[in-house]
C-alpha positions as CSV (number, residue, x, y, z in Angstrom):
1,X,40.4,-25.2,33.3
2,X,38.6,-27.8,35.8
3,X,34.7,-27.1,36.4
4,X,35.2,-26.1,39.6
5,X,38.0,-23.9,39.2
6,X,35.7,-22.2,36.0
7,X,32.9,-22.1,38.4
8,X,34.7,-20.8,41.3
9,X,36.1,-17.6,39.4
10,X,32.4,-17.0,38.3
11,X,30.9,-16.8,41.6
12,X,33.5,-14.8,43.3
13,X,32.7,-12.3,40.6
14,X,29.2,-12.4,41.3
15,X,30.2,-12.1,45.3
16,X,32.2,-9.3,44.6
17,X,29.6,-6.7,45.1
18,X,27.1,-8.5,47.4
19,X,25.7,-7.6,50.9
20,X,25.9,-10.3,53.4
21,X,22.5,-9.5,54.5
22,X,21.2,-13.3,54.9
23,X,17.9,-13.9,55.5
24,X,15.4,-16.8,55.7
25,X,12.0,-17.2,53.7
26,X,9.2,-19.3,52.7
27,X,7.9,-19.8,49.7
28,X,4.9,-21.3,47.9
29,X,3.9,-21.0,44.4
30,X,0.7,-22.4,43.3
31,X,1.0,-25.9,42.7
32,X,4.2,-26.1,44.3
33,X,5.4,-27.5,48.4
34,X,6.4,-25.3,50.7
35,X,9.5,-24.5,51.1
36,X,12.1,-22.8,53.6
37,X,15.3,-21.1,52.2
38,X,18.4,-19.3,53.7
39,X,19.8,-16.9,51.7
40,X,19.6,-13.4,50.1
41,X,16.1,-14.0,48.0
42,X,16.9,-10.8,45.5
43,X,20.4,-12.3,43.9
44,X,18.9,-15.7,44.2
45,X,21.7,-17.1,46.6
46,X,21.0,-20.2,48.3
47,X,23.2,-21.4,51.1
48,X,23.2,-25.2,50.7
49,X,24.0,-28.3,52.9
50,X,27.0,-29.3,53.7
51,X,27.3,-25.5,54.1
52,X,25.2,-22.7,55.6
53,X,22.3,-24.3,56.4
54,X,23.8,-26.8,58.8
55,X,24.4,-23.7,61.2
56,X,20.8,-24.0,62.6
57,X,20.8,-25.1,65.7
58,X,17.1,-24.6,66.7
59,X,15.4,-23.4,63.6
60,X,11.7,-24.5,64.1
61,X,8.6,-23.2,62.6
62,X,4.6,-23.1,63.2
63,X,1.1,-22.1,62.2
64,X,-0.5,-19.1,63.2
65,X,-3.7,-21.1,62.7
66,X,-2.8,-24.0,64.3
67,X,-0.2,-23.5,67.5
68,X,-0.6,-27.1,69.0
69,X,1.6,-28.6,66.0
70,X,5.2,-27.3,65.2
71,X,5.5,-27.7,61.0
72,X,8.0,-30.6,60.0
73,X,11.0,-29.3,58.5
74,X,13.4,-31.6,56.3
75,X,16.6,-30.3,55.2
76,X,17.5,-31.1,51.7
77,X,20.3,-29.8,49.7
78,X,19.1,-25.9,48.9
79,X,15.8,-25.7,51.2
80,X,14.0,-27.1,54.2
81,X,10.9,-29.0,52.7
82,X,8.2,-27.8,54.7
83,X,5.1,-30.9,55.4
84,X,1.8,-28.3,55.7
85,X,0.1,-26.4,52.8
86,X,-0.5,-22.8,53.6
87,X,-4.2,-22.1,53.8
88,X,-4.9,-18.2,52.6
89,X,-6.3,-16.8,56.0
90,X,-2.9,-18.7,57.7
91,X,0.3,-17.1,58.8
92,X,3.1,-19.5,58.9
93,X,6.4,-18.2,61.1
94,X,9.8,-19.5,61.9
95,X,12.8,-18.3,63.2
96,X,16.1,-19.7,65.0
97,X,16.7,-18.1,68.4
98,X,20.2,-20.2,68.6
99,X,22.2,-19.6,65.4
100,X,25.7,-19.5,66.3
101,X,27.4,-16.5,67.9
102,X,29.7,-14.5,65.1
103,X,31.3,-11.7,65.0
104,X,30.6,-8.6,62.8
105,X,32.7,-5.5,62.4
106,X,31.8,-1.9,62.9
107,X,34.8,1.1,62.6
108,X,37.4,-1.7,62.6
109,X,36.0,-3.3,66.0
110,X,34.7,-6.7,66.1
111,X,31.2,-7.5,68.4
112,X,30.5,-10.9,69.2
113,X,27.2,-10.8,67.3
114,X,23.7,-12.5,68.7
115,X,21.6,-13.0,65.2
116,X,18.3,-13.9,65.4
117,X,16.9,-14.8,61.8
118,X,13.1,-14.9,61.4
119,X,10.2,-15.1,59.0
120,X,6.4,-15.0,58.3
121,X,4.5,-16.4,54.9
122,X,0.9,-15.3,54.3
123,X,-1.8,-16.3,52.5
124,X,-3.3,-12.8,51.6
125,X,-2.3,-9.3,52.4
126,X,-5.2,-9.3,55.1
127,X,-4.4,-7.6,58.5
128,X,-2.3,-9.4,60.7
129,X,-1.0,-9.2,64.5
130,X,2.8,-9.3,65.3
131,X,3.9,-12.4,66.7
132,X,7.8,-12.2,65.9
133,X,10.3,-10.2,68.0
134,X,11.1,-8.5,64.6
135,X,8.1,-8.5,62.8
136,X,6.5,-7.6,59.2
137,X,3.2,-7.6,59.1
138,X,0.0,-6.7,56.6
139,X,-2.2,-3.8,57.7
140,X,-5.1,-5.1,55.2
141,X,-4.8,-1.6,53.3
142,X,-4.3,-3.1,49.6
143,X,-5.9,-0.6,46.4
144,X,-5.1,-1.8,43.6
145,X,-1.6,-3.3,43.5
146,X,0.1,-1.3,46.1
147,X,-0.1,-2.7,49.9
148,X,0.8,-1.7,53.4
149,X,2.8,-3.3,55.6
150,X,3.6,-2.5,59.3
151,X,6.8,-3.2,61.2
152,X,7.0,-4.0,64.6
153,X,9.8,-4.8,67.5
154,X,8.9,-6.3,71.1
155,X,5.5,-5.7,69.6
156,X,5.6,-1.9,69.2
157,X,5.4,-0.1,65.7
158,X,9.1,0.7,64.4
159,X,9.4,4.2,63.6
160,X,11.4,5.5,60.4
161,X,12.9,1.5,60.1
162,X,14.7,1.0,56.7
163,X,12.5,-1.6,54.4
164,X,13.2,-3.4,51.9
165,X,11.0,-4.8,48.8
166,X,12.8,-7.7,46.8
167,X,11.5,-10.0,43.9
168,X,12.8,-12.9,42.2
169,X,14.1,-10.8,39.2
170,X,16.3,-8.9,41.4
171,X,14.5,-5.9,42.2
172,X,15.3,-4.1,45.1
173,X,12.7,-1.4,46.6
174,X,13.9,0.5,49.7
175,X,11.3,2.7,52.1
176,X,10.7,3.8,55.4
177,X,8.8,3.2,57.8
178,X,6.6,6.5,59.1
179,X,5.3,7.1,62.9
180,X,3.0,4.3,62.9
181,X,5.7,2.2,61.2
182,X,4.0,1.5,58.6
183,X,4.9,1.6,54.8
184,X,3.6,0.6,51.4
185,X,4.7,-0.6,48.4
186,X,3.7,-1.0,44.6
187,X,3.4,-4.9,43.6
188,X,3.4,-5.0,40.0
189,X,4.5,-8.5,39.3
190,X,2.9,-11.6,39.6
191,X,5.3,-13.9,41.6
192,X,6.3,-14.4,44.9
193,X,7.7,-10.9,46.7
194,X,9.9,-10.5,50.3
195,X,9.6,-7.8,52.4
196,X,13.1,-7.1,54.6
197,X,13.8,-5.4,57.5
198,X,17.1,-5.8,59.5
199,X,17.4,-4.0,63.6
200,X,20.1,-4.5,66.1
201,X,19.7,-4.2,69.7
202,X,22.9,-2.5,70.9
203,X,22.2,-4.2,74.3
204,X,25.1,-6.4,75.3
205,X,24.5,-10.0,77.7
206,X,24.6,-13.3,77.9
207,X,22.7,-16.5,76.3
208,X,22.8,-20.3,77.3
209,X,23.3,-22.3,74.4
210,X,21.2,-25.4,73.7
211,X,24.0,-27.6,75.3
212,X,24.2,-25.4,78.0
213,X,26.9,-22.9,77.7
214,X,26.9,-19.7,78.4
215,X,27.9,-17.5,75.4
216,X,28.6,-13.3,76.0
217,X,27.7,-11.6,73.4
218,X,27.8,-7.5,72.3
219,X,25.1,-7.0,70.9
220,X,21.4,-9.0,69.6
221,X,20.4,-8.2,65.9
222,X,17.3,-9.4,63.7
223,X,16.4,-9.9,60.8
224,X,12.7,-10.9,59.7
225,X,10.9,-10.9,56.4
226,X,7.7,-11.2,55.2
227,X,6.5,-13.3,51.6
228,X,3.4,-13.6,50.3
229,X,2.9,-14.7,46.0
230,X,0.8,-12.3,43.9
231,X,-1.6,-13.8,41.3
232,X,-2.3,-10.1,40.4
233,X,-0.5,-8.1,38.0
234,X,2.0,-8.2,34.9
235,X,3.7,-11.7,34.7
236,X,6.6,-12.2,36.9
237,X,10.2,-11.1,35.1
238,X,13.2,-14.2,35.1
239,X,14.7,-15.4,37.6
240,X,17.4,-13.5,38.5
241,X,21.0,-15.4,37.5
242,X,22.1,-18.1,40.4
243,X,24.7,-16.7,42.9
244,X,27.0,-19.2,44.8
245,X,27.3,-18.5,49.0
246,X,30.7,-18.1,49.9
247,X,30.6,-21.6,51.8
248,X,30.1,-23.1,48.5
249,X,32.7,-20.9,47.2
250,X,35.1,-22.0,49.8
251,X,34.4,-25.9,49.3
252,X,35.0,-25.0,45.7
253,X,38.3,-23.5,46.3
254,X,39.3,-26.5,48.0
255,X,38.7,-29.0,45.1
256,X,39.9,-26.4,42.3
């Protein structure tokens, strides 16, 4: 059996039971770049170029701390290399208001889908203010290693929202949000964590493209999370195993 055909019936195994809850993130260990990935963090699935991450059509991202400069980002083959190192008291946001129109299915119907991925990297868990249509935020409330987070949408808390806690082992931690929209989790682990959260706006319209076509779509849905690394706590579990995206898969397929 080739490599890719060996390779190719290992990852749709591992596909067979995932989500296709993509996501963006940053990350930043000590001593390491910044970097921006595309994927689902938890089963450590990075899309990769040519592939899913040459769907971004206006990804661009900034500094909280410093507005006047948008960050540099260079795509390389499983990240966007990010040029700026993350200061503690700094938020650092991006998100793509253009990624292409799909369609998603709901009781057997398909909606032409408006996605809006999004994310914020802090420095600390200190409180910050919601800048992101979708938005995860810190309250400051940290005792011990459990933290509070607060969820926002136009700007306004998110009441009883579905959240999601992930780490690089492949924990997942699922809460929700209360009448404040807030919510709190235990960080055990030292390591790099993502906080999730996922909202559609059933409100159907229209969107000018960036080469100026208008595009109809049924509805707008976003998706924003929230990463931070924690030098507190037991060390950080392994990695969990490497999980092909089905673009690789497909490119896979076609050589096997």
């Amino acid at each position: 059996m080739s490599n890719a055909k060996a390779l190719l019936g290992y990852s749709i195994f591992l596909l067979a039971g995932s989500s296709e809850a993509h996501q963006i993130w940053y990350e930043q260990p000590p001593g390491q770049s910044l970097s921006l990935y595309y994927g689902e963090y938890d089963k450590n699935m990075l899309e990769v170029t040519p592939g899913g991450m040459d769907r971004f059509r206006q990804l661009k991202g900034w500094s909280v701390g410093d507005k006047s400069q948008p960050l540099s980002l260079t795509l390389q083959r499983q990240a966007f290399a990010v040029a700026h190192q993350g200061k503690s008291d700094d938020s650092l946001l991006a998100q793509d208001p253009h990624y292409p129109i799909f369609d998603s299915h709901e009781a057997d119907k398909a909606l032409k889908t408006y996605w809006t991925p999004a994310t914020r990297w802090v420095g600390d868990l200190r409180a910050r203010t919601p800048e992101l249509t979708l938005d995860i935020v810190p309250t400051g409330q940290v005792e011990g290693n459990k933290a509070q987070f607060q969820v926002f949408y136009s700007k306004k808390p998110l009441v009883d929202q579905e959240v999601m806690l992930e780490t690089g082992s492949g924990e997942v931690v699922t809460q929700r949000t209360d009448k404040s929209g807030k919510v709190s989790f235990d960080l055990p682990w030292q390591g790099t964590y993502v906080v999730a959260a996922e909202y559609k706006d059933r409100t159907s319209g229209e969107r000018v493209s960036p080469d100026g076509k208008t595009e109809p779509f049924d509805l707008k849905s976003f998706s924003s999370t929230l990463s931070f690394y924690r030098v507190q706590g037991k060390p950080s579990l392994p990695r969990a195993p490497s999980q092909l995206p089905a673009s690789e898969v497909a490119r896979l397929k076609k050589q096997a």
